[in-house]
TORBADO-244491 format. One record per atom (N, C-alpha, C, O): residue number from 1; residue in three letters; atom name; x, y, z. Coordinates in steps of 0.001 Angstrom, whole numbers. Each point is the difference from the previous one (the first is absolute). Layout:
+------+------+------+---------+---------+---------+
: resi : resn : name :    east :   north :      up :
+------+------+------+---------+---------+---------+
:  NUM :  ALA :   CA :       X :       Y :       Z :
...
+------+------+------+---------+---------+---------+
//
This chain:
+------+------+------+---------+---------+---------+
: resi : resn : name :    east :   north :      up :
+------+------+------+---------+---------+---------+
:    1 :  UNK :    N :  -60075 :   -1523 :   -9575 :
:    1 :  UNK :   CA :    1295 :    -181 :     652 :
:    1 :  UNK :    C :     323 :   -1477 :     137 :
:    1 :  UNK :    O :     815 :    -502 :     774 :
:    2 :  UNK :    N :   -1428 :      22 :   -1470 :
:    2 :  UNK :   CA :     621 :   -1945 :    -274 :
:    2 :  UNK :    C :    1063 :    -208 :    -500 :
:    2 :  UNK :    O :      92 :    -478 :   -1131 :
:    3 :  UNK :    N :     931 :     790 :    1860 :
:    3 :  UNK :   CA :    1273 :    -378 :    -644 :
:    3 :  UNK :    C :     452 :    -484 :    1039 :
:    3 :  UNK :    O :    -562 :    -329 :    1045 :
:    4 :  UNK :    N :    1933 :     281 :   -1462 :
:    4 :  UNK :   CA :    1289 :   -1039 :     601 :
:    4 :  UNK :    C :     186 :    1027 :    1305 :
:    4 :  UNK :    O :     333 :    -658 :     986 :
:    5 :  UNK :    N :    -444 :    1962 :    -727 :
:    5 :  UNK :   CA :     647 :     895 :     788 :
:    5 :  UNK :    C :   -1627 :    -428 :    1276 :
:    5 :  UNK :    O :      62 :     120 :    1223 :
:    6 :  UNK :    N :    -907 :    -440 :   -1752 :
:    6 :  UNK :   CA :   -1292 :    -708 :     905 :
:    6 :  UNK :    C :     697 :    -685 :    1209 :
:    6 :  UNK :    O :    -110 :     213 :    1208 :
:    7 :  UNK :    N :     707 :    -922 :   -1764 :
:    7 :  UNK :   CA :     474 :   -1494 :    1163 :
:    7 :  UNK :    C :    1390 :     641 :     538 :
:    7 :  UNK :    O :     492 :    -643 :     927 :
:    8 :  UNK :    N :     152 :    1667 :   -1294 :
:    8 :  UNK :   CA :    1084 :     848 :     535 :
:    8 :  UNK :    C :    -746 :     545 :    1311 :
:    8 :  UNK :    O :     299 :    -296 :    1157 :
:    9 :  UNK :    N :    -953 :     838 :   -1417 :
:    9 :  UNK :   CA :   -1120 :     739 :    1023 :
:    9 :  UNK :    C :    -403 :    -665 :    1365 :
:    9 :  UNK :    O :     157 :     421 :    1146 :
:   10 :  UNK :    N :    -866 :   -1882 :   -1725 :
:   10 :  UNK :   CA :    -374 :    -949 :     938 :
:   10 :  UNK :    C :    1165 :    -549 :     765 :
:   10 :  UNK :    O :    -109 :    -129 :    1220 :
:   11 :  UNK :    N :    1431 :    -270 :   -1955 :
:   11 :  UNK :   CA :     425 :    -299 :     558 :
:   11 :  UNK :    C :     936 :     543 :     791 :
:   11 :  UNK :    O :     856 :    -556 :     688 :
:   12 :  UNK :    N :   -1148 :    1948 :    -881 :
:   12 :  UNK :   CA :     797 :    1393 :    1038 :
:   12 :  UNK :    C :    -919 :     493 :    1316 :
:   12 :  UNK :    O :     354 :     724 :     930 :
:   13 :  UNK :    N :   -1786 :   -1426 :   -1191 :
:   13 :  UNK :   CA :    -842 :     447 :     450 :
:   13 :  UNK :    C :    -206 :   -1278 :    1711 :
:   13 :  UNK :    O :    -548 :     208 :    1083 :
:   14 :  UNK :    N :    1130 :   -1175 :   -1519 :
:   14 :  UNK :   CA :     418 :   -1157 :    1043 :
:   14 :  UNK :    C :    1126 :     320 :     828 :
:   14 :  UNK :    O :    1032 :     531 :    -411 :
:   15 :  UNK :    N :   -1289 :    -905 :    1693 :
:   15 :  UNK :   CA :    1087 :     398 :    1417 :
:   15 :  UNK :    C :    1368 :    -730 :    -971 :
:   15 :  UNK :    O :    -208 :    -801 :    -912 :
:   16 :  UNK :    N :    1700 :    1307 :    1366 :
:   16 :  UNK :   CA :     936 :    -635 :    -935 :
:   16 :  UNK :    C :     137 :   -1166 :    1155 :
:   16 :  UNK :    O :     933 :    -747 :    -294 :
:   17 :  UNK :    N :   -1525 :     402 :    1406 :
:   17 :  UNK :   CA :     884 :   -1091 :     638 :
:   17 :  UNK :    C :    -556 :   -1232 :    -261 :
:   17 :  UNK :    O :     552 :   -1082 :     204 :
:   18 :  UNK :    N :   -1781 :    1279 :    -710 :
:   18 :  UNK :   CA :    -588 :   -1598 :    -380 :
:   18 :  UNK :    C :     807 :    -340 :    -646 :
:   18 :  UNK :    O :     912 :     744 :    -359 :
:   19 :  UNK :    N :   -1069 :   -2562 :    -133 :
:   19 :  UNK :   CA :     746 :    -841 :    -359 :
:   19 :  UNK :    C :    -295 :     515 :   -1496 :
:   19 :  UNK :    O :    -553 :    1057 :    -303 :
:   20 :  UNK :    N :    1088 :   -2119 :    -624 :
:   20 :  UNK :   CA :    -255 :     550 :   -1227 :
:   20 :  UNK :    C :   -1063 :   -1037 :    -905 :
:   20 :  UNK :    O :    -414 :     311 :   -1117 :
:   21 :  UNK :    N :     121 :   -1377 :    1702 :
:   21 :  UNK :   CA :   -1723 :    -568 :    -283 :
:   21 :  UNK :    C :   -1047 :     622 :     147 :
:   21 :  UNK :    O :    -940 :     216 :    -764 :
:   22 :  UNK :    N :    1277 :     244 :    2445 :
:   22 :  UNK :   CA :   -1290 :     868 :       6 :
:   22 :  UNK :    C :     -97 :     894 :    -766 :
:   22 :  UNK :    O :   -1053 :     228 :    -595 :
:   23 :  UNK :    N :    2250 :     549 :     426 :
:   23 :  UNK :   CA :    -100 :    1165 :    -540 :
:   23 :  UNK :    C :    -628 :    -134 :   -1590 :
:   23 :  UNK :    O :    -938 :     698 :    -387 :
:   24 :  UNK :    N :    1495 :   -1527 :    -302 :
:   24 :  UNK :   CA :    -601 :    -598 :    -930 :
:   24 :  UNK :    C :   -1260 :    -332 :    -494 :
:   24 :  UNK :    O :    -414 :     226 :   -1137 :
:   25 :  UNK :    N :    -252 :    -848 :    2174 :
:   25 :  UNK :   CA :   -1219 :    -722 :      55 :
:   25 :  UNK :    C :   -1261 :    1035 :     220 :
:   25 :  UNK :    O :   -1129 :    -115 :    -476 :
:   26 :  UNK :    N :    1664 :    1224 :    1384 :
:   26 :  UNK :   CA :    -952 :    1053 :     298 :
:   26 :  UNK :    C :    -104 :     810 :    -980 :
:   26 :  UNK :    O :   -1075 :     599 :     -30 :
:   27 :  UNK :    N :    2093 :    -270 :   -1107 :
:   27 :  UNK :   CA :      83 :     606 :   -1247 :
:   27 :  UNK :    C :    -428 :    -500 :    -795 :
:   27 :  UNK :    O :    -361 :     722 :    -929 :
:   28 :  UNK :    N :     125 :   -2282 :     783 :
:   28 :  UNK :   CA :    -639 :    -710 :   -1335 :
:   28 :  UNK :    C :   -1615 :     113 :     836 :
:   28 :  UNK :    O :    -958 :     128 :    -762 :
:   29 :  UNK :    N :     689 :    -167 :    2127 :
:   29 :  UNK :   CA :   -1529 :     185 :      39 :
:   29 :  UNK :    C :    -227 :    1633 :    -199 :
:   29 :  UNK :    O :   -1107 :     419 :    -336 :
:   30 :  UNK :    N :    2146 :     411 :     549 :
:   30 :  UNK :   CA :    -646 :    1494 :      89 :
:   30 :  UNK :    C :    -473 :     123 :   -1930 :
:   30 :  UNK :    O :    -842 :     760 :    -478 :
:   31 :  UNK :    N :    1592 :   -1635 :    -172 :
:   31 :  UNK :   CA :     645 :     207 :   -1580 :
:   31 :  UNK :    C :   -1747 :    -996 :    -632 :
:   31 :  UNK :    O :    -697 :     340 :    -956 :
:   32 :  UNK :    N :     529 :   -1197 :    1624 :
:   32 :  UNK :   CA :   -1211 :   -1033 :    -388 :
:   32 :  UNK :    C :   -1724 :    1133 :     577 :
:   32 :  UNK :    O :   -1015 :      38 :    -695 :
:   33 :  UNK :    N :    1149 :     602 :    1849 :
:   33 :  UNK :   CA :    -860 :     927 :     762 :
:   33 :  UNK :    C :    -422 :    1186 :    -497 :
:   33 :  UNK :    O :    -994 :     559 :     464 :
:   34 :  UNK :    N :    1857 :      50 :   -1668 :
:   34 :  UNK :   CA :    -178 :     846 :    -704 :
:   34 :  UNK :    C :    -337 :    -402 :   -1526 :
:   34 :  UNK :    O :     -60 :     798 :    -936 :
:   35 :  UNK :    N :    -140 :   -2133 :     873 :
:   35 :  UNK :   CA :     103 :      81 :   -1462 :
:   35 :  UNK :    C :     735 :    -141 :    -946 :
:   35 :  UNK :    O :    -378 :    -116 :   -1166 :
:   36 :  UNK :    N :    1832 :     107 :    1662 :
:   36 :  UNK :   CA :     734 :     369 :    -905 :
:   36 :  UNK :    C :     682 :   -1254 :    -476 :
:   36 :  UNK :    O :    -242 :   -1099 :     500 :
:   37 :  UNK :    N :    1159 :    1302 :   -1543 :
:   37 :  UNK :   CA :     953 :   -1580 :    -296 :
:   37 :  UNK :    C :    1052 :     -55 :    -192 :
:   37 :  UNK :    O :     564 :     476 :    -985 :
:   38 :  UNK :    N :     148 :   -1314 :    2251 :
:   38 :  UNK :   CA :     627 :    -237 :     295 :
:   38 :  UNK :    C :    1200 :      69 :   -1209 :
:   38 :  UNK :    O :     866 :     852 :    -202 :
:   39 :  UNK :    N :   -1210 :   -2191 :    -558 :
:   39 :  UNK :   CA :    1157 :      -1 :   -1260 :
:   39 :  UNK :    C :     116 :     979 :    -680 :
:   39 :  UNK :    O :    1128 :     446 :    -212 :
:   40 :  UNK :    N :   -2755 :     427 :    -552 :
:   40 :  UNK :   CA :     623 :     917 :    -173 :
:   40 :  UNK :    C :     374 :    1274 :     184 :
:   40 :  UNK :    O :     153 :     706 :    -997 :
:   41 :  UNK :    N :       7 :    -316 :    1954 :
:   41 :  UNK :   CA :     989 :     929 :    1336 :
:   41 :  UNK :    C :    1519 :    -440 :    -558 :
:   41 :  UNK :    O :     768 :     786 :    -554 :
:   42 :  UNK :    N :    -458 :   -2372 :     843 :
:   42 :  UNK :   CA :    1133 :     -98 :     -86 :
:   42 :  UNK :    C :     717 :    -100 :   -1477 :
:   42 :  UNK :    O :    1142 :     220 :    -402 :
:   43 :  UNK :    N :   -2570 :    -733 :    -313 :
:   43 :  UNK :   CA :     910 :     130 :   -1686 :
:   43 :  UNK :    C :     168 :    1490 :    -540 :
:   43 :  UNK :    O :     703 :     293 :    -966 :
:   44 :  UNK :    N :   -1479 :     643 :    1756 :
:   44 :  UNK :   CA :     170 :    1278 :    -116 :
:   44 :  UNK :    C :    1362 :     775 :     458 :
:   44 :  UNK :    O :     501 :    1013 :    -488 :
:   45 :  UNK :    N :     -30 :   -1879 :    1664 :
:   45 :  UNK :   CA :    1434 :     470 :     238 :
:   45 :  UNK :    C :     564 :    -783 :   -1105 :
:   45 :  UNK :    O :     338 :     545 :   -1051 :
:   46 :  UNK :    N :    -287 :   -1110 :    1141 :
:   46 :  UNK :   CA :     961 :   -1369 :   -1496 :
:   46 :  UNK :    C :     162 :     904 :    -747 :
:   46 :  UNK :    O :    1126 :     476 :    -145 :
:   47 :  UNK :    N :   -2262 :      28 :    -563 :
:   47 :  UNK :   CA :     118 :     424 :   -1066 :
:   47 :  UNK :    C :     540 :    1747 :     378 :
:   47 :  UNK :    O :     130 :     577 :   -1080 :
:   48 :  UNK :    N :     145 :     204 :    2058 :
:   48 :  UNK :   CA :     820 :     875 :    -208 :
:   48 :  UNK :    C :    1181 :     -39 :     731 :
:   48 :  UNK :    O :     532 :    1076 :     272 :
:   49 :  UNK :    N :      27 :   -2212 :     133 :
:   49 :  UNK :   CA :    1213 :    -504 :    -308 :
:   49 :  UNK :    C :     429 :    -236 :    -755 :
:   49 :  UNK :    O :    1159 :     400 :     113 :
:   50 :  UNK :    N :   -1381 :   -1160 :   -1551 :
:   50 :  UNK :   CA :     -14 :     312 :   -1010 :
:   50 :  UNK :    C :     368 :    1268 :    -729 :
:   50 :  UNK :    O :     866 :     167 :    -858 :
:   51 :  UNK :    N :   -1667 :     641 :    1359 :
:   51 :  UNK :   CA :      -2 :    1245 :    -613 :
:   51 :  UNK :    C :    1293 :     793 :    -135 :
:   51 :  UNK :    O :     664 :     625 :    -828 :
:   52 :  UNK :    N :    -680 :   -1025 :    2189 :
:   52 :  UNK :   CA :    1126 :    1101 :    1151 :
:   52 :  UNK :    C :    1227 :    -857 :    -605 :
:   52 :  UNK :    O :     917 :     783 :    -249 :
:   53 :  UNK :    N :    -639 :   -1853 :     -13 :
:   53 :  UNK :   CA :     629 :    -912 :    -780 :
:   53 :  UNK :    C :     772 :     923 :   -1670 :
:   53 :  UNK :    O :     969 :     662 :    -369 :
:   54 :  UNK :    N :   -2318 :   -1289 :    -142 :
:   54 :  UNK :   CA :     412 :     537 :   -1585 :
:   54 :  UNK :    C :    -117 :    1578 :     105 :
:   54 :  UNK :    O :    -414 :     292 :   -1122 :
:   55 :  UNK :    N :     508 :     565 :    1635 :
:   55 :  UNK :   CA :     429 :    1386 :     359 :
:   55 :  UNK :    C :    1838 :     265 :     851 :
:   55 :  UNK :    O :     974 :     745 :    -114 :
:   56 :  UNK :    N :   -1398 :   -1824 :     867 :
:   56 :  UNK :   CA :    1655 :     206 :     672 :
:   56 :  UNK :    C :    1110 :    -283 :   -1665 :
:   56 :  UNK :    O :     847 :     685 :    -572 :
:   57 :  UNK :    N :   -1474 :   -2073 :     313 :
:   57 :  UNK :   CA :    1118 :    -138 :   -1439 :
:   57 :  UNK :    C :     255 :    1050 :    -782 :
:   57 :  UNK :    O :    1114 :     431 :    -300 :
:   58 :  UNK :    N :   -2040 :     -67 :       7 :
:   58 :  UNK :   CA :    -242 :    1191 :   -1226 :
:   58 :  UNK :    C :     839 :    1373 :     293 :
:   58 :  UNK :    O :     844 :     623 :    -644 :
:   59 :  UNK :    N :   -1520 :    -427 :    2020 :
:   59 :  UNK :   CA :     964 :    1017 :     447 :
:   59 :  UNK :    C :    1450 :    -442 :     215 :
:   59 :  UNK :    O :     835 :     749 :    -508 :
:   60 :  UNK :    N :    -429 :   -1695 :    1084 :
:   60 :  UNK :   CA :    1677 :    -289 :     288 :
:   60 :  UNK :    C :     128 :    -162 :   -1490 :
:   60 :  UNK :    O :    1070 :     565 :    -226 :
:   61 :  UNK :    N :   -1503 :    -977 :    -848 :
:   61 :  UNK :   CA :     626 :    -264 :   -1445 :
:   61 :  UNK :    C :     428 :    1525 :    -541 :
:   61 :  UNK :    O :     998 :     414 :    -590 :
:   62 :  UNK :    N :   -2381 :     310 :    1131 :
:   62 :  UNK :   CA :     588 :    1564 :   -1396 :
:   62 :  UNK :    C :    1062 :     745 :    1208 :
:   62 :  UNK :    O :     739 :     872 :    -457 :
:   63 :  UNK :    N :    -612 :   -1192 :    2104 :
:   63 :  UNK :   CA :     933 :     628 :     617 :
:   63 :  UNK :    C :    1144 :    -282 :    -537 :
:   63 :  UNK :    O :     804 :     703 :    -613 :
:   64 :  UNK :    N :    -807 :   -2061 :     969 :
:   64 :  UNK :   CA :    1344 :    -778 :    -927 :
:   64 :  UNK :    C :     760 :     459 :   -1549 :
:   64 :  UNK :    O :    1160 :     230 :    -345 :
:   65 :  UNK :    N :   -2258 :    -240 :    -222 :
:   65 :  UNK :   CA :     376 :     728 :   -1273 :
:   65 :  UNK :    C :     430 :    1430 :     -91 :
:   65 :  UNK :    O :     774 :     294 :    -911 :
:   66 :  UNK :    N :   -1185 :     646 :    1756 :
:   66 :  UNK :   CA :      99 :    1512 :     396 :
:   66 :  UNK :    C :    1711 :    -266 :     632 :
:   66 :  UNK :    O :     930 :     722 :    -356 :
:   67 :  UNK :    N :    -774 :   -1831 :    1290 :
:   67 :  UNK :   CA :    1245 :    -126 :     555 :
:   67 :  UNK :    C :     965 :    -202 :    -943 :
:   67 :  UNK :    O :    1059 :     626 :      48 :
:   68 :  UNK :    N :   -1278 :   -1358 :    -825 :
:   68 :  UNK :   CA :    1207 :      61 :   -1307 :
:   68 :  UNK :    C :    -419 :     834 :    -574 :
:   68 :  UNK :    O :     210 :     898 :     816 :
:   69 :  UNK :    N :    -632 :    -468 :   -1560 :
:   69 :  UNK :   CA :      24 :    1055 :    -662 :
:   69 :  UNK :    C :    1194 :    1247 :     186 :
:   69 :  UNK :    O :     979 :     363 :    -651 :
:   70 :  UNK :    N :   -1652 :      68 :    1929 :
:   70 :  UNK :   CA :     696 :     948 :     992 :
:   70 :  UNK :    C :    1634 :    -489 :     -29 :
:   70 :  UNK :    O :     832 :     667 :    -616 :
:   71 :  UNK :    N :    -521 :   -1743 :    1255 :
:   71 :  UNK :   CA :     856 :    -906 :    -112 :
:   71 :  UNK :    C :    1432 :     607 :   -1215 :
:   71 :  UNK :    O :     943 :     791 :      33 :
:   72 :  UNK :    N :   -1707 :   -1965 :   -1198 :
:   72 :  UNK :   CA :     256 :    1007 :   -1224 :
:   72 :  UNK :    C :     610 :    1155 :    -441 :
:   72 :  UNK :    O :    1130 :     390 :    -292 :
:   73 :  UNK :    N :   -2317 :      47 :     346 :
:   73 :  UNK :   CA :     686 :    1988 :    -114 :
:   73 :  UNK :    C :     484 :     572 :     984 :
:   73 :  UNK :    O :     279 :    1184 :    -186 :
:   74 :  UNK :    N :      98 :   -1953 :    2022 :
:   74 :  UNK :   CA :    1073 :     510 :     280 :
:   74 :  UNK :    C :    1348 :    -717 :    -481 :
:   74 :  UNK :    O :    1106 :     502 :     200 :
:   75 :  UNK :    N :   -1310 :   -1760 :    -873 :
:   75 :  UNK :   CA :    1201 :    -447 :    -544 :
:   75 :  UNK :    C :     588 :     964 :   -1088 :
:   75 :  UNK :    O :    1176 :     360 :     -63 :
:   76 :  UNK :    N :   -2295 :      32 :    -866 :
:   76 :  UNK :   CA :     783 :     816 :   -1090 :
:   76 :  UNK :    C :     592 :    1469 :     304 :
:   76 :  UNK :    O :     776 :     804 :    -515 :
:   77 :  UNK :    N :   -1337 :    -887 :    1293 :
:   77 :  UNK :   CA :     207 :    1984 :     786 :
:   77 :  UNK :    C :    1267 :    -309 :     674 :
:   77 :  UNK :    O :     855 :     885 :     -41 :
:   78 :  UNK :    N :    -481 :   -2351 :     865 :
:   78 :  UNK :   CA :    1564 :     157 :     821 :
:   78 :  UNK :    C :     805 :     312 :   -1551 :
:   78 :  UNK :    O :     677 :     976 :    -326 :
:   79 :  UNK :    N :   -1074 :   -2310 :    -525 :
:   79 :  UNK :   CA :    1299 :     308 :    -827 :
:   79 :  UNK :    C :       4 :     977 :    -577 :
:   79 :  UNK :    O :    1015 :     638 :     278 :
:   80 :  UNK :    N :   -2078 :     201 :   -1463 :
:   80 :  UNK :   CA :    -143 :    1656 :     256 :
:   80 :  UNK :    C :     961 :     352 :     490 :
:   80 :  UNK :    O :    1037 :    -126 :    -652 :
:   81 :  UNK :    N :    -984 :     701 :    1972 :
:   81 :  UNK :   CA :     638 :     874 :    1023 :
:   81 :  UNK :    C :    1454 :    -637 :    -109 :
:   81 :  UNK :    O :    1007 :     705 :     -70 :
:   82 :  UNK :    N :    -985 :   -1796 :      62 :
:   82 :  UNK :   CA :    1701 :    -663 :    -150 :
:   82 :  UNK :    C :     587 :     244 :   -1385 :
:   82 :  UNK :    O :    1183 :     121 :    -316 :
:   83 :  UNK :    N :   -2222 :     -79 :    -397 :
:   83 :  UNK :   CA :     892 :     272 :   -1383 :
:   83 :  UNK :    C :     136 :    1957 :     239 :
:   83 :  UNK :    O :    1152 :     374 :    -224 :
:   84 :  UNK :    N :   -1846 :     457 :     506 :
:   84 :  UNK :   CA :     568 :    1087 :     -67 :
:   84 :  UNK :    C :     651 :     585 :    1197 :
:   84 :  UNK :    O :     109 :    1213 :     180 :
:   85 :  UNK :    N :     423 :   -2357 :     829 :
:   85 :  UNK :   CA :    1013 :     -65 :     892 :
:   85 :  UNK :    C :    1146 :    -338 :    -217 :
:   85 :  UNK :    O :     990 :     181 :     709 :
:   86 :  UNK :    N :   -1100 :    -828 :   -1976 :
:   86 :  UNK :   CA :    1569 :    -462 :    -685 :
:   86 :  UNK :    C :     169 :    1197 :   -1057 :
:   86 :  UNK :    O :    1158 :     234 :    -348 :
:   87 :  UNK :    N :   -2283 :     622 :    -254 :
:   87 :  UNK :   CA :     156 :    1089 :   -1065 :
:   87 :  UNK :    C :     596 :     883 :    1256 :
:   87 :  UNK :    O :    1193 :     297 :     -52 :
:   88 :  UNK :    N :   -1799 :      34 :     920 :
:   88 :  UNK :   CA :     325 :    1113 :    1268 :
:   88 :  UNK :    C :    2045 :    -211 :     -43 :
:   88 :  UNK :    O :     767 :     913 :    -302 :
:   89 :  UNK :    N :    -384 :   -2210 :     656 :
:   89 :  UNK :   CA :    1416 :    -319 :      95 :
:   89 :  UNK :    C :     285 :     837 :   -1152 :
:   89 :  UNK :    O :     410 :    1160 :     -55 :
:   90 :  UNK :    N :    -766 :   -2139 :   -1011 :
:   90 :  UNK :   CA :    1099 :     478 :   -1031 :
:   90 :  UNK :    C :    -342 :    1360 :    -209 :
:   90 :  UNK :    O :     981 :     725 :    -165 :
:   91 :  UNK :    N :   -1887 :    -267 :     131 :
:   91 :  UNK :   CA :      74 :    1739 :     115 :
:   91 :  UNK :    C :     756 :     421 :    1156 :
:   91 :  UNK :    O :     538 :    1054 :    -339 :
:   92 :  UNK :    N :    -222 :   -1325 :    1507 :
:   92 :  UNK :   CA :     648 :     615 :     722 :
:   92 :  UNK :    C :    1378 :     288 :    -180 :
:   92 :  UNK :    O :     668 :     997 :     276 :
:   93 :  UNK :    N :    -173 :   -2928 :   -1202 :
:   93 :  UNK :   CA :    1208 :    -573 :     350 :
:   93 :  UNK :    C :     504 :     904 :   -1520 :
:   93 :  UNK :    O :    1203 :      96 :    -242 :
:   94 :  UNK :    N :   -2047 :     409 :    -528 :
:   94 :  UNK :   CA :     321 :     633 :   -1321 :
:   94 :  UNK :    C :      96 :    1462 :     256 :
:   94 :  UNK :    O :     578 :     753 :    -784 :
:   95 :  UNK :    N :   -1161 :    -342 :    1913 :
:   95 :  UNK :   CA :     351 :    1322 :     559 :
:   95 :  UNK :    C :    1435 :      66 :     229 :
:   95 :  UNK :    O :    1015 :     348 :    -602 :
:   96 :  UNK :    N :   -1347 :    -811 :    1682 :
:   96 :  UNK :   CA :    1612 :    -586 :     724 :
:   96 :  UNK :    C :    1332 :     209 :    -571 :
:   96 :  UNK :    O :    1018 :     530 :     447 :
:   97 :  UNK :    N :   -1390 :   -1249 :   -1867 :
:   97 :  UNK :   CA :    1191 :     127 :    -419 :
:   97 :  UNK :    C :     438 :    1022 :    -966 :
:   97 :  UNK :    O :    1150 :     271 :    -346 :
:   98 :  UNK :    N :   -2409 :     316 :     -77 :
:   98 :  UNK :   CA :     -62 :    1265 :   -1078 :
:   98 :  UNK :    C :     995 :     975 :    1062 :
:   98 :  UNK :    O :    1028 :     491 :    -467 :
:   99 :  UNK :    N :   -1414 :    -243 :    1949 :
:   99 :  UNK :   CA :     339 :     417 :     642 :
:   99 :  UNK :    C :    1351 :    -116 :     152 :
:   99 :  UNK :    O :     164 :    1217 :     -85 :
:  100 :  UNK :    N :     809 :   -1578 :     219 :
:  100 :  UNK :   CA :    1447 :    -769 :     -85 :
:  100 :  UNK :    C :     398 :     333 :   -1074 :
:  100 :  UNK :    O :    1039 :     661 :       7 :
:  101 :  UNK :    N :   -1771 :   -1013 :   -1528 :
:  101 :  UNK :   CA :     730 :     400 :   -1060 :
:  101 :  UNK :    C :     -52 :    1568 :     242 :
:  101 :  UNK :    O :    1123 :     347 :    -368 :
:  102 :  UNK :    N :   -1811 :     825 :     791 :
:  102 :  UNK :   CA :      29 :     943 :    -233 :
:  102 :  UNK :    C :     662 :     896 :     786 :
:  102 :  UNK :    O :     313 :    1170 :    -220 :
:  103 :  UNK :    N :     -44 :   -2265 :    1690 :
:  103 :  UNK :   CA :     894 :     926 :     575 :
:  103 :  UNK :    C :    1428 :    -332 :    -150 :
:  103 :  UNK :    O :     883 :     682 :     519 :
:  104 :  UNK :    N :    -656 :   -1751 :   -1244 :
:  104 :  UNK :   CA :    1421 :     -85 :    -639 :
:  104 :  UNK :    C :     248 :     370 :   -1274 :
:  104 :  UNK :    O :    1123 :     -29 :    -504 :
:  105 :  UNK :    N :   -1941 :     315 :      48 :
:  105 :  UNK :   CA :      75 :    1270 :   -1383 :
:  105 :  UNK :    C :     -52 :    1416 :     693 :
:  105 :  UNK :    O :     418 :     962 :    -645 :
:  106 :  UNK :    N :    -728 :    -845 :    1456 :
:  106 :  UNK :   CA :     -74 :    1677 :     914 :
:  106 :  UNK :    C :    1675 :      56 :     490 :
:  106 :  UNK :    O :     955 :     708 :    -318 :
:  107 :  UNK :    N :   -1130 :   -1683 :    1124 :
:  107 :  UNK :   CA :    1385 :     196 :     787 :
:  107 :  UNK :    C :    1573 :    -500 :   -1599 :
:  107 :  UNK :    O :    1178 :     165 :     317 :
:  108 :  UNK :    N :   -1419 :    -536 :   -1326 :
:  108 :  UNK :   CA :     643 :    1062 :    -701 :
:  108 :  UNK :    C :     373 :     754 :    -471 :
:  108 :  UNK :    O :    1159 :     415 :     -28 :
:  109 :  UNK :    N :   -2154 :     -21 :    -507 :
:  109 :  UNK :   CA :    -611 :    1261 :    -547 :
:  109 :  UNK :    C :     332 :    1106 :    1210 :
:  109 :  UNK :    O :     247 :    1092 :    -513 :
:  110 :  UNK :    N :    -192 :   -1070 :    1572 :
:  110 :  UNK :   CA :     394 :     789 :     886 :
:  110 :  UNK :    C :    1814 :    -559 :     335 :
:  110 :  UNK :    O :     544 :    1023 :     414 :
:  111 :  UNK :    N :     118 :   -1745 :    -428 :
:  111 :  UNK :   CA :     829 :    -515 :    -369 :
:  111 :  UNK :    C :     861 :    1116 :    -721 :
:  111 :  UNK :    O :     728 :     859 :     499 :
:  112 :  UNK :    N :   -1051 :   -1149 :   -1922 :
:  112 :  UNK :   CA :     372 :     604 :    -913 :
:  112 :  UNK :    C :    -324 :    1609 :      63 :
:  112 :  UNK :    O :     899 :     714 :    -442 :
:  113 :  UNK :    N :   -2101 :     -43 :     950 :
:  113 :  UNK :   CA :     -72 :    1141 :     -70 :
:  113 :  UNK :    C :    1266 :     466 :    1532 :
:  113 :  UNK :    O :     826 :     911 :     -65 :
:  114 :  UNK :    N :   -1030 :   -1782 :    1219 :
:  114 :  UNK :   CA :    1080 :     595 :     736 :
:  114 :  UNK :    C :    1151 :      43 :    -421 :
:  114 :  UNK :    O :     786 :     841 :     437 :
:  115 :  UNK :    N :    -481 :   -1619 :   -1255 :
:  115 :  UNK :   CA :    2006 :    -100 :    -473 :
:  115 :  UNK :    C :      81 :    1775 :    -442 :
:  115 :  UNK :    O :     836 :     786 :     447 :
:  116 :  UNK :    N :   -1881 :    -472 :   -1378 :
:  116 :  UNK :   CA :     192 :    1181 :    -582 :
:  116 :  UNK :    C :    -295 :     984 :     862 :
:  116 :  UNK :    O :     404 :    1118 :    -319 :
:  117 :  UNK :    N :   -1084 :   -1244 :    1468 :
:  117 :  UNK :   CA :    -336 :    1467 :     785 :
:  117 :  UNK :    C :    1051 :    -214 :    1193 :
:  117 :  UNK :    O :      86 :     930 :     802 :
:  118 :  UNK :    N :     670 :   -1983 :    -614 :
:  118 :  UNK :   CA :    1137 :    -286 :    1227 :
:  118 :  UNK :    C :    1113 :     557 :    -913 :
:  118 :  UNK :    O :    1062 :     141 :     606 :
:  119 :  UNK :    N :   -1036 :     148 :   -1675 :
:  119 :  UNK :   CA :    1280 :      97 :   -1064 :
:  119 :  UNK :    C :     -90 :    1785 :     420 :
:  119 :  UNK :    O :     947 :     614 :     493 :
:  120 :  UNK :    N :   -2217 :     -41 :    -799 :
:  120 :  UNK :   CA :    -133 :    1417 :     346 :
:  120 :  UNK :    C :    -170 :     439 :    1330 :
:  120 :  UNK :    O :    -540 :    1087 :     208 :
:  121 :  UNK :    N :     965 :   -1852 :     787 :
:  121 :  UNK :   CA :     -98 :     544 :    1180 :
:  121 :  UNK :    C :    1617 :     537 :     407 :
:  121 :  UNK :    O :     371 :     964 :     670 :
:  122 :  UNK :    N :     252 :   -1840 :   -1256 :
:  122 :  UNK :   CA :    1400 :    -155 :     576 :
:  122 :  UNK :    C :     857 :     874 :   -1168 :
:  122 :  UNK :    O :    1221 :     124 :      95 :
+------+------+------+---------+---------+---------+
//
């Protein structure tokens, strides 16, 4: 258990109201009393700071990249949906008007068939 989380211990293991020499000083003798070393305890944190370091990058780089991506293909999917939101119009607006032509071809066509059945009523 010679690691960096060692001197976490010790120094959790000290009242919090001492000053912070003492507190210090009693941790480099508890840290010298066991044997252990000092520097490297601490190049042992160094070095997974480091770690924790080139892992944070790595991870924020491929998030980052996942973020555009995503990004992206919701860009192509709005316009997608906008282009067959403008097909939706003109299909409607081509309904629309099929609609109009046919009821003014009806309403002559009925037109013309009433002249002849108003002719036989009377």
């Amino acid at each position: 258990m010679n690691s960096v989380f060692l001197l976490e211990s010790y120094i959790n293991a000290l009242p919090q109201e001492l000053p912070y020499e003492v507190k210090k000083n009693s941790v480099i003798s508890i840290v010298k009393a066991t044997n252990s070393d000092l520097n490297q305890l601490l190049s042992e944190g160094e070095n997974r700071i480091k770690v924790l370091n080139i892992f944070m990058n790595d991870f924020q780089k491929s998030l980052n990249l996942s973020v555009v991506e995503d990004k992206s293909e919701i860009f192509k999917l709005t316009k997608m949906i906008d282009e067959y939101k403008i097909h939706i119009f003109e299909k409607e607006t081509m309904l629309e008007e099929q609609k109009n032509i046919v009821k003014f071809e009806s309403n002559k066509f009925n037109n013309i068939i009433d002249f002849f059945n108003n002719d036989n009523k009377h």
